[in-house]
C-alpha positions in Angstrom: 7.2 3.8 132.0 4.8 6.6 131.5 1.9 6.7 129.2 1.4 9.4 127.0 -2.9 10.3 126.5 -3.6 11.3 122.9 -6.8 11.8 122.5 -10.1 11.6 124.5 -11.9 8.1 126.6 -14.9 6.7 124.9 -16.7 7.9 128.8 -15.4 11.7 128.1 -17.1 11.1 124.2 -20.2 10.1 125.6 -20.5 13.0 128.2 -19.5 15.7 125.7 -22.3 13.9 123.8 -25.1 13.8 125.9 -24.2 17.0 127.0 -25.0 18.9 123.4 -28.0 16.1 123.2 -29.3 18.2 125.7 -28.1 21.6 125.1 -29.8 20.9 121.6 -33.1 19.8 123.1 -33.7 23.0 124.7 -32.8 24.8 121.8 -34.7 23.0 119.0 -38.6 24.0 120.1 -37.6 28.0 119.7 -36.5 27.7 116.5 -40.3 27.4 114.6 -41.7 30.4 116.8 -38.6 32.6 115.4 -39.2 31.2 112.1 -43.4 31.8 111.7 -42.1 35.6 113.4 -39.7 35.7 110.5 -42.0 34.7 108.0 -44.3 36.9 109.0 -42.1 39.8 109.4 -41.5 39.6 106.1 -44.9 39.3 104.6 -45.9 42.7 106.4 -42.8 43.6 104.6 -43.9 42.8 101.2 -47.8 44.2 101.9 -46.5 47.5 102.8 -43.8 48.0 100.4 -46.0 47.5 97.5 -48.6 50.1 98.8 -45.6 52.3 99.1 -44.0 51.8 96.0 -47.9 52.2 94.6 -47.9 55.7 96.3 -44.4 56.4 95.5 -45.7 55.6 91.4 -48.5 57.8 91.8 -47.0 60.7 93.0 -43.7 60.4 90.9 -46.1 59.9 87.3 -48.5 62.2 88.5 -51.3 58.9 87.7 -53.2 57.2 89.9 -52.4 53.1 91.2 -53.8 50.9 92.5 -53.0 47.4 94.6 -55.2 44.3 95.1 -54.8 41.5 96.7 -56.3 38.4 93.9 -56.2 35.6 96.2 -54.5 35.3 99.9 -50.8 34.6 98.4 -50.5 37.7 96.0 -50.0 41.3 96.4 -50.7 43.1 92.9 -49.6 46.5 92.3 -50.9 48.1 88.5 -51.8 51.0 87.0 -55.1 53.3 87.3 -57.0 54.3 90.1 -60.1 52.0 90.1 -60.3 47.6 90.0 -57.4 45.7 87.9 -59.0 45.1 84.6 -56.3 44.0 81.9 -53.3 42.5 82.4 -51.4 44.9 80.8 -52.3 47.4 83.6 -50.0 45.4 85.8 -47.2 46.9 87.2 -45.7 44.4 89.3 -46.9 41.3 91.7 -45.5 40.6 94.6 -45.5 36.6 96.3 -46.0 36.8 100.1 -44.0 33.8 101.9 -45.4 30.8 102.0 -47.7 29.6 104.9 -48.2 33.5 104.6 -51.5 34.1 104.0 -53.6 37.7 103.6 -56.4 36.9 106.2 -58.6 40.0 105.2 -59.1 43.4 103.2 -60.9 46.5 104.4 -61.6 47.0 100.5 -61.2 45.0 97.3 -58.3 47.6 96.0 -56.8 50.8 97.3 -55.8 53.4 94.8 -53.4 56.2 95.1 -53.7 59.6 93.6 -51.2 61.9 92.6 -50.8 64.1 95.6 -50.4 60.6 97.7 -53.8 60.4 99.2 -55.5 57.0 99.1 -58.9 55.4 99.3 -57.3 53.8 102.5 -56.9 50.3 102.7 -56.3 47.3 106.2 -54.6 44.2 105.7 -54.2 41.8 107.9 -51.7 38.8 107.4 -51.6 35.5 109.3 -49.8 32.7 109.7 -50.8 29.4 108.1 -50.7 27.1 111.3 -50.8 29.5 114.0 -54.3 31.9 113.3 -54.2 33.8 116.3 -50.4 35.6 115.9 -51.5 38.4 113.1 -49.8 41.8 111.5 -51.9 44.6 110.6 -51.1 46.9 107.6 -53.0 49.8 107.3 -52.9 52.6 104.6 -54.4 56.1 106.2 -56.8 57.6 103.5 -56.1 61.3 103.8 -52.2 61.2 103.9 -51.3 57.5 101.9 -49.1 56.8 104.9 -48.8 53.2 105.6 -48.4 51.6 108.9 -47.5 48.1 110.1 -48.7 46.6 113.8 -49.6 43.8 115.7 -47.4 40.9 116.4 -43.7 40.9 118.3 -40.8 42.5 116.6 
């Protein structure tokens, strides 16, 4: 009589198990340093599109903007050269991710001028938990060009 096998031993179950059990525990503790790199990432992102896009304003309107930062979440882009006064002056606000936070500013407000010079402006963003991994954005006075650096890619 022979037996026909249809399906797998509870001893091949448990390998196959313990096998992924470990295959997953060398997998699981390099998932948060990708993530805070992600995050990050994309908070340099955000800071350095909004200067652009404040440069890109200034020189398509032929008006000056500016961008502050009001407290370390925010990113705020508006309209006029000097320190956000009115709400209505606001162009657009930008949310960094969170645990994102903007560590510093150079300057309380950068503002753009029409032929895309700025009053140059460095940011640096940090990580909630982990202080010493950092990006740098920087916004080079006499050309408005903005730069991001620091951190792995």
């Amino acid at each position: 009589m022979q037996r026909v096998s249809r399906g797998f031993s509870m001893v091949e179950l448990v390998v196959a198990l313990g096998v992924l059990m470990i295959l997953a525990a060398m997998v699981v503790p390099t998932i948060e340093p990708m993530r805070r790199q992600g995050r990050l990432r994309v908070g340099a992102a955000t800071v350095a599109e909004s200067l652009r896009l404040a440069r890109s304003l200034a020189i398509a309107q032929s008006a000056a903007y500016g961008v502050d930062s009001p407290d370390a979440g925010r990113i705020r882009i508006y309209s006029g050269g000097g320190a956000c006064a009115s709400p209505d002056m606001v162009y657009e606000t930008r949310q960094l991710p969170e645990r994102v936070l903007r560590e510093s500013l150079s300057a309380p407000y950068v503002s753009f001028q029409p032929d895309g010079s700025c009053s140059g402006l460095v940011v640096v963003i940090r990580d909630r938990d982990q202080a010493s991994d950092k990006r740098t954005i920087e916004a080079k006075v006499a050309s408005g060009r903005v730069s991001v650096s620091g951190g792995s890619r």
